[in-house]
N, C-alpha and C positions, 0 to 999 in steps of 0.2 A: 568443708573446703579441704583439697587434697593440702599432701604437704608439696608438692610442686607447685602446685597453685599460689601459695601462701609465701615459698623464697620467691617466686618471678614476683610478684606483688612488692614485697619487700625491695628487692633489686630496681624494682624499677622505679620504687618511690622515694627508694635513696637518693639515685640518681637524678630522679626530677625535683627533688630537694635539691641537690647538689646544683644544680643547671638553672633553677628559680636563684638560688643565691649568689652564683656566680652572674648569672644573667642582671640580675638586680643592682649588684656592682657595676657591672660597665655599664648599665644604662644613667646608674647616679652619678658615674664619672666623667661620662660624656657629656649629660646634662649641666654637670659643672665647668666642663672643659669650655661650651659652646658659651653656657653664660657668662663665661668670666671672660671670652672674647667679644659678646656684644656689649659688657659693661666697659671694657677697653674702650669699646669705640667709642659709647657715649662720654664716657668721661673725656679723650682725648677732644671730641666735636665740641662738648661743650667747653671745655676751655679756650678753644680754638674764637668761640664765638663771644665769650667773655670779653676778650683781649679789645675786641673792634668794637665792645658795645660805648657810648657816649651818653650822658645823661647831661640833662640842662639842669639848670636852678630851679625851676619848676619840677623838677623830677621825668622830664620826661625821655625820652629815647631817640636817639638821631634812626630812626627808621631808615636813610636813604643807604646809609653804611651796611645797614643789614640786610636789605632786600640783593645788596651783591656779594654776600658773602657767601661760596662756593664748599659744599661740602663735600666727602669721599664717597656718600652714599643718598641718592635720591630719594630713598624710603625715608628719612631724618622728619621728625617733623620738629618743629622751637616752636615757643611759646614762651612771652615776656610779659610776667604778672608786676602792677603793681602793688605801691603800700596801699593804696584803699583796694585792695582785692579786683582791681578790674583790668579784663584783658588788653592789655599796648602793642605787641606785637606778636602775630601768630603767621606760622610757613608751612601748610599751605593755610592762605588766610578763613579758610572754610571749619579749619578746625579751633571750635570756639569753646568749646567744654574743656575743661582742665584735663593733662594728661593724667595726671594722678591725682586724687580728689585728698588723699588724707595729706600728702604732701601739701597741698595748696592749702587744709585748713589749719595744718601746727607748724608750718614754715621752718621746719629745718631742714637739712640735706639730709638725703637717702636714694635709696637705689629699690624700687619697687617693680614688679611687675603684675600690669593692672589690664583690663578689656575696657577701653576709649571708643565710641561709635561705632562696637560690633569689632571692636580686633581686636587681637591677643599683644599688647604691646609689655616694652621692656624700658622704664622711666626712670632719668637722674634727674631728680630738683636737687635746685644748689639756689642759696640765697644770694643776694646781690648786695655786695657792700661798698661802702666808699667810705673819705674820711667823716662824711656828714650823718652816717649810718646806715641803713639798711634803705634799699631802694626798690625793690621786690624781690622778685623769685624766677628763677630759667629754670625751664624745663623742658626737655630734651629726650624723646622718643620714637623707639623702631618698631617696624613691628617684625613678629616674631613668627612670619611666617615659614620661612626658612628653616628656624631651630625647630617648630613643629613638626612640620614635615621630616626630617631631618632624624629626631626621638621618635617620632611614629613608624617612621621604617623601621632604625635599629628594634625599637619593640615588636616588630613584625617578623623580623628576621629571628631575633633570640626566640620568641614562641616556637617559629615553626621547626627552627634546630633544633631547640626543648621537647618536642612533639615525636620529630623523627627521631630524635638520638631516645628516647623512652621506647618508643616502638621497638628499632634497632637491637637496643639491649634487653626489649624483655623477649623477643623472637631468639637471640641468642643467649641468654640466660634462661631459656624453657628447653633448647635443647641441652646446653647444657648441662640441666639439671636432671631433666630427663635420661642424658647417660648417665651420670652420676648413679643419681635412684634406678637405674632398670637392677640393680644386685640384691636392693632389698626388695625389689616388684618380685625376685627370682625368691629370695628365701622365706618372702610368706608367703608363696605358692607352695612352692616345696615344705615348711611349718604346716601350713595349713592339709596339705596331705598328709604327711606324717602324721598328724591328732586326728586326723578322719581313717586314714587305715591301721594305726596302732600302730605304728611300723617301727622300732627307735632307731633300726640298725641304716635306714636312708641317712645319705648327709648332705650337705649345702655344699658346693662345687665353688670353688674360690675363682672366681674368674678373673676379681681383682688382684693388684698388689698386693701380699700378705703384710706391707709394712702401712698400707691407706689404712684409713678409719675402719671402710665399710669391711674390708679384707679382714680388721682385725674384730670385726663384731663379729661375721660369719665364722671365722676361725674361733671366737669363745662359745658361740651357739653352739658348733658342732665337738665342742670339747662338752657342753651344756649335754646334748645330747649323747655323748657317750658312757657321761656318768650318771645318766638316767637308764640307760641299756643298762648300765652294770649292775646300778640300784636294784632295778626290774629283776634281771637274772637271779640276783642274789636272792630276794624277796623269794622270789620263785622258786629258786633251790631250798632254801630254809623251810619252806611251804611245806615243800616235796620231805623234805629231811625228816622236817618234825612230823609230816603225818606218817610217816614211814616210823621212827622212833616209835610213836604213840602206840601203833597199830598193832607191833609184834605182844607189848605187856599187856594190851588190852584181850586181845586173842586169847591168849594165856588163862587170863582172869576168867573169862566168859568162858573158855572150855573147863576150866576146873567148878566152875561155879555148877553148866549144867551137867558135869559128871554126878556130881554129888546130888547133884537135884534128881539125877535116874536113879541112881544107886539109894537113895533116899533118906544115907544118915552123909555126917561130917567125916571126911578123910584126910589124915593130918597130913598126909604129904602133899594131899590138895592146898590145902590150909599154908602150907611153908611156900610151895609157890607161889599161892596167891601176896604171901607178902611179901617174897623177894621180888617180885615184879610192880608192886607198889613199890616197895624200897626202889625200885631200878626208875621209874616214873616221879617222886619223890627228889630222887638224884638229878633225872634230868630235868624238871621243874628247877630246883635249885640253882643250878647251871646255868640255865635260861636267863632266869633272876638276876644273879650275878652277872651277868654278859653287860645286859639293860643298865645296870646301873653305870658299869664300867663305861660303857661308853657313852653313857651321859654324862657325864662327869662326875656321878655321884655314889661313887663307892664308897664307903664307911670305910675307914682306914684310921686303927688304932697306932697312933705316930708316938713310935718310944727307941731309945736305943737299940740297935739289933746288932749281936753279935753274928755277923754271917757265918764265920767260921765253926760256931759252934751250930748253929742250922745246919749245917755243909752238912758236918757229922754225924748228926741225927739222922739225915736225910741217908747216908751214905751206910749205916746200918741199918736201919729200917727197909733200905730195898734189898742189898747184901741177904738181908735175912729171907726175903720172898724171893729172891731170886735163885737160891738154892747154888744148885754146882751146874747152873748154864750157862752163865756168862761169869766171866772173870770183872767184877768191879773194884776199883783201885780209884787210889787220888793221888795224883802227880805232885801237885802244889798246892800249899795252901798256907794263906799268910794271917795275919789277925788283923781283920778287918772290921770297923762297925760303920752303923751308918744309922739315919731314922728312918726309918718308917716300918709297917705294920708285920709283925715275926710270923703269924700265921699265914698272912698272905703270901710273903716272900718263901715261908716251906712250900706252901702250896704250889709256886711255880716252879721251883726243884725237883717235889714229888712229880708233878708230868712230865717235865724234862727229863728227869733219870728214868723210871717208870717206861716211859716210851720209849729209850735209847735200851735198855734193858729187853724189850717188846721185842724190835724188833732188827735185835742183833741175832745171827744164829748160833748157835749152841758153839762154846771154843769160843766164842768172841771175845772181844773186852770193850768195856766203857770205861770210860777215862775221865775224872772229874780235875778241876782243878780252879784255884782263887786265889787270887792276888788285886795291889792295889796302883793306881797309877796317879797324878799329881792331886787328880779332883774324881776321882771316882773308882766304884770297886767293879772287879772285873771276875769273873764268875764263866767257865767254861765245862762244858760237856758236849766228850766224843766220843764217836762209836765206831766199832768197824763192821756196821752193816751194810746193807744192799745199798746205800745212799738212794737220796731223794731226785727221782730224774727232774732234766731241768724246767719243759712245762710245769712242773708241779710247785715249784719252788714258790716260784710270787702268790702262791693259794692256801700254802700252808695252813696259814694263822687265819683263814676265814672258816667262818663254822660248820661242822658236818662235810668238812672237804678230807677226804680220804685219796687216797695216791692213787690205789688202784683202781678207783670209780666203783669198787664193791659196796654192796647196800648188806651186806651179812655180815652181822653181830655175834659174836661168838660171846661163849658168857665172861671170856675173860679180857674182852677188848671195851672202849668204853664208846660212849658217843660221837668223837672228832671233837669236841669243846676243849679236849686241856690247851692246846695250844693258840686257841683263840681269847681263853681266859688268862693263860701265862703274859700272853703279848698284852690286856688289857693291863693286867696289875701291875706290869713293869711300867707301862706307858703312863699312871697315875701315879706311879711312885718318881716321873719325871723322868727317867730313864730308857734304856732302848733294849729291844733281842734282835740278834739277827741269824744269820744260819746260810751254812753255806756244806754245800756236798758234792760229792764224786760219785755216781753210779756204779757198785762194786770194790769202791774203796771207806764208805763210809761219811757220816754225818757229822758236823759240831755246832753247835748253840751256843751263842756268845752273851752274856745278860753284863750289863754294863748302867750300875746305881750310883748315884749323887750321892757323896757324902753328907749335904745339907740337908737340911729338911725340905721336903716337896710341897709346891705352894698347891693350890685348888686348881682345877681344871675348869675352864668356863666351856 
């Protein structure tokens, strides 16, 4: 059963709940309304006829008094029991069975409605007293065909209005719902192509209000969908990346291997390639490694006091020294700062940071380091005054094997595209942030900005 199927169902069974219940109500009200008007009468008639009845010493009943005594309603029948239970006076005199049988045999007053010779009647017995006791019993009934009639329309009427107003509302609650629903009838057509031609880059066409429900599913689908395109991309770049990575060390290997296999002894410079391109496969394996776990959350991170300042400086020699007389490195500021967490990790995103500002600054350059601290965090900057990073490239930086210029050539002193996607992990586990910002032709800067606390786990 569709789901349009199932709200018209719903709607309309509310509603005929709703219409049974209210229906139910005024039929019990009316019912009460009409019989507390025909209990009116009878109490009012029978008093009326109390007043004139006469009883002799023998008990018995002046009859002539009561054959002229004039009521509001023709339908009335009376009936005058005595104390040995036997009929004295009945009007019409044809009706000779008791109007109400349990009344006649416990002789109290009450107000019953009973069926007397095939009709539907409504009966007050009332006992009959004097100072000498009890004398019989009046009883005093209508019949009730009027009130029948009467509760059988109204029932007849509320069904059929219960009948059409359910039709009514499930005719207009089918189309309704059916506009409703035609947005999502549209985006599992449109879902459903897209998994059948592979397609991520379709999207679901918002027909609705972006602030309705359905407007804001389609608009999370197609958010759903665009971070599957990117996923995909990625995937597929990295694919591309790494068979490309594998491909050049593997080449290497297999042409020195069957060098040596022609030539038919060992050649050492064969032999040195072959392991610097292991080392170089080795390295990117490692990296790999590292990435995987970073972004799972589960980097190994030895958490102890780290003096950044003195890392700065490590750092700040150690490139100084491979960078020779090409670029001028220098450090602007630097304050004593400590913080926790892991010393080797936190060089490590320095060494590519400086490393790569050093890369590819051109000769005359300067990179400019500099570290200070601000209320809740240490601040950590490196600039350069190279070619800056144009602005498409910017938001791609930090994803892996994303290079600026779209080149797939590896020179032997460039590395893979990973430092900066491993930099951005090990900052973001240590709870903190990199960002970067550039001018095309005016140069780069990297901002790393650490929690003085210690950094909780990553889920």
């Amino acid at each position: 059963m569709s789901l349009r199927v199932r709200l018209t169902l719903l709607y309309t069974t509310l509603l005929g709940g709703t219409l049974l219940l209210f229906g139910s109500l005024v039929y019990g009200l009316v019912s009460l309304v009409l019989l507390n008007q025909v209990d009116t009468l009878l109490d009012q008639q029978s008093s009326n006829f109390i007043r004139i009845l006469r009883v002799d010493s023998s008990g018995q009943y002046d009859t002539r008094q009561l054959d002229s005594f004039q009521t509001t309603d023709n339908n009335l029948v009376f009936q005058i029991w005595g104390t040995n239970r036997k009929l004295q006076f009945a009007r019409p005199r044809s009706w000779e069975a008791p109007l109400d049988p349990l009344a006649y045999q416990v002789g109290v007053a009450m107000y019953n409605t009973t069926f007397s010779q095939g009709s539907h009647m409504r009966v007050i017995s009332v006992p009959l007293l004097t100072q000498r006791g009890g004398v019989g019993m009046l009883q005093v009934g209508v019949a009730l065909t009027l009130f029948d009639t009467t509760l059988q329309a109204l029932a007849t009427v509320l069904v059929v209005l219960a009948i059409l107003s359910m039709f009514i509302a499930a005719s207009i609650a089918g189309l309704v719902i059916n506009r409703a629903l035609a947005p999502l009838a549209t985006a599992t057509q449109i879902a459903t192509t897209i998994t059948k031609a592979d397609d991520l880059s379709r999207r679901i066409p918002v027909s609705e209000a972006p602030d309705t429900e359905i407007g804001q599913l389609i608009q999370a689908f197609n958010a759903t969908l665009s971070r599957l395109e990117s996923l995909f991309n990625t995937q597929r770049r990295f694919v591309a990346d790494v068979s490309h990575e594998l491909r050049t060390p593997l080449t290497v290997i297999k042409g020195e291997v069957s060098l040596m296999r022609k030539i038919g002894e060992i050649d050492i410079d064969s032999l040195d390639s072959i392991e610097m391109e292991v080392d170089r496969l080795t390295r990117l394996v490692g990296n790999l490694l590292l990435l995987a776990q970073a972004e799972s959350g589960r980097l190994p991170l030895d958490l102890k006091p780290v003096e950044l300042d003195t890392v700065l400086l490590e750092v700040f020699h150690q490139i100084r020294t491979l960078a020779g007389e090409k670029v001028i490195l220098q450090i602007n500021e630097i304050d004593q700062v400590a913080v926790v967490g892991d010393r080797d990790r936190l060089k490590q995103v320095l060494l590519n940071l400086v490393s790569n500002a050093v890369q590819y600054t051109p000769a005359g350059g300067t990179v400019t380091l500099s570290l200070s601290k601000t209320e809740e965090r240490a601040r950590i900057t490196v600039s350069d005054t190279g070619p800056g990073i144009p602005p498409n490239d910017l938001p791609h930086i930090f994803e892996r094997f994303y290079r600026g210029e779209k080149s797939r050539v590896r020179t032997q002193g460039t590395g893979f595209g990973l430092g900066l996607s491993i930099a951005y992990w090990i900052v973001r586990n240590h709870n903190g942030s990199i960002d970067v910002t550039s001018l095309e032709g005016q140069g780069t800067t990297f901002i790393v900005l650490l929690p003085f606390k210690q950094p909780q786990a990553q889920s």
